[in-house]
C-alpha positions in Angstrom: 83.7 108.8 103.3 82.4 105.3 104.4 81.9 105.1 107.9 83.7 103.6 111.0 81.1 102.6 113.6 82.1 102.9 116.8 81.1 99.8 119.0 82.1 101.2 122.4 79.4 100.5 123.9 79.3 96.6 122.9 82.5 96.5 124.6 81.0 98.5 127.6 78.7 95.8 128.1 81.1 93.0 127.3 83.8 94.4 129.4 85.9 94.6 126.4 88.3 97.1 125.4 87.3 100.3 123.4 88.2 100.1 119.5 86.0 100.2 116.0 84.9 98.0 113.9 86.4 98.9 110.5 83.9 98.7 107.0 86.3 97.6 104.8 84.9 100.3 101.7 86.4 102.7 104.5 89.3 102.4 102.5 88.2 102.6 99.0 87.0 106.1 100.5 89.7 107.5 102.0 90.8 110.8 99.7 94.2 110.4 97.3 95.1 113.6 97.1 98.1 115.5 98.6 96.5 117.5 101.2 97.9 117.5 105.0 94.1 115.9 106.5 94.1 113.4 103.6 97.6 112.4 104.4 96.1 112.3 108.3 93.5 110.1 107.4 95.7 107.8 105.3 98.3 107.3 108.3 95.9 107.0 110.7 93.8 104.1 108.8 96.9 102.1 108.6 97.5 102.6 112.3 94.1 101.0 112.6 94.3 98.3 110.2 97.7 97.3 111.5 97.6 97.9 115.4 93.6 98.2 116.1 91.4 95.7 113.5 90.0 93.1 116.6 90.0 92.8 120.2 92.1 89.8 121.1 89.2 87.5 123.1 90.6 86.9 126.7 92.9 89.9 127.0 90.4 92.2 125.7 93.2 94.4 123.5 93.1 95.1 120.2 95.1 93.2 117.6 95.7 94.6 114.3 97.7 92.8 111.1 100.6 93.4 112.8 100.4 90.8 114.9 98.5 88.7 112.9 101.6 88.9 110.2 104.0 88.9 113.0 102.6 84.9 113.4 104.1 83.9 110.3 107.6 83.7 111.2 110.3 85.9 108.9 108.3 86.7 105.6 105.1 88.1 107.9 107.6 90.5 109.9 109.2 91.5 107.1 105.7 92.3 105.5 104.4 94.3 108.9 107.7 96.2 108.9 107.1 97.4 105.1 103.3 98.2 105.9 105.0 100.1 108.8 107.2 102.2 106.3 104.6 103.2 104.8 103.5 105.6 107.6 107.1 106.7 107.9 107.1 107.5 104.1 104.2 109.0 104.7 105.2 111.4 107.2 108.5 112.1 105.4 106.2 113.6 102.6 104.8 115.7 105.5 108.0 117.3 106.4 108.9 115.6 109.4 112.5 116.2 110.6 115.1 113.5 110.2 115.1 112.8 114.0 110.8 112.0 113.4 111.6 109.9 111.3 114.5 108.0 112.7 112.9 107.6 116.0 109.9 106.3 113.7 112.4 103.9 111.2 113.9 103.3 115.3 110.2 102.0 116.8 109.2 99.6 113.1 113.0 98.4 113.0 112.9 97.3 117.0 109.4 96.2 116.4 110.9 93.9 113.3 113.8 92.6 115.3 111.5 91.7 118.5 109.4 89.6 115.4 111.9 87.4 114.6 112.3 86.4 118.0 109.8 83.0 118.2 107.1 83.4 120.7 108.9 86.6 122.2 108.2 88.4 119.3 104.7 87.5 118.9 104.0 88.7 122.4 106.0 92.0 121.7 103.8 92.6 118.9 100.3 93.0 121.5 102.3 94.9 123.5 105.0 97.1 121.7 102.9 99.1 119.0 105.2 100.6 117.0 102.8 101.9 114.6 100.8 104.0 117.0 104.1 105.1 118.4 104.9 106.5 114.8 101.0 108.1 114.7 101.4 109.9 117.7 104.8 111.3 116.6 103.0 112.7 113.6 99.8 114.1 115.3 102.2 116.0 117.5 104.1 117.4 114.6 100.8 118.0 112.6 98.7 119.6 115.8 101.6 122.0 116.4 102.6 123.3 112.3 99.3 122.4 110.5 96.8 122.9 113.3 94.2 123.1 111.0 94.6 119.8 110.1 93.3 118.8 113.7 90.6 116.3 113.9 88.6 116.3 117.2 87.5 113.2 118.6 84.8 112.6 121.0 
């Protein structure tokens, strides 16, 4: 698997947030197949890509294509909130229960709606992050009926 290189302790010394810097042949890497920790690593590289890919400069927070889509006004929303499905179709094929993944459907549709809103919405994006919302909803369900699965960070 291609590596993500941690740059915390740039930001350390920048007083900037902590994130990664994402290779993009990460992705070509990341495993197809239809296992519960490929499945993990899947969802949680589009969490990245879409909530976590720069630090905004100023704010020092991490922007990902979400917001970056969300700029375009209509057709980019539209386009985040599909990327978003993904992760929900995702953990469908997980076996998440229907109330997962309405309150995941719930936090990309509200996510959506706050997009269309001019300015509003572009500021909801930074701070309402609706796909790590949905990734933590699925690392609880996978930590507690696939704990094997479990990928320790540190």
């Amino acid at each position: 698997m291609a590596s993500i290189e941690p740059v915390a302790r740039h930001h350390q010394l920048n007083g900037m947030a902590n994130t990664t810097r994402i290779d993009p042949m990460a992705f070509d890497a990341l495993p197809l197949d239809k296992s519960i920790a490929a499945s993990r690593q899947r969802i949680e590289a589009m969490e990245r890509l879409l909530e976590r890919v720069v630090v905004l400069p100023g704010l020092n927070r991490p922007i990902g294509l979400d917001v970056i889509l969300g700029l375009v006004p209509i057709v980019g929303d539209i386009a985040a909130a599909a990327l978003g499905s993904y992760i929900i179709w995702e953990a469908r094929n997980l076996g998440l229960s229907k109330f997962q993944i309405a309150r995941m459907m719930g936090n990309v549709g509200f996510d959506a709606l706050l997009g269309f809103v001019p300015l509003i919405g572009d500021a909801a994006d930074v701070l309402f992050r609706s796909n790590t919302r949905n990734l933590r909803i699925i690392r609880k369900h996978l930590d507690k009926h696939h704990p094997s699965s479990v990928v320790l960070e540190g």
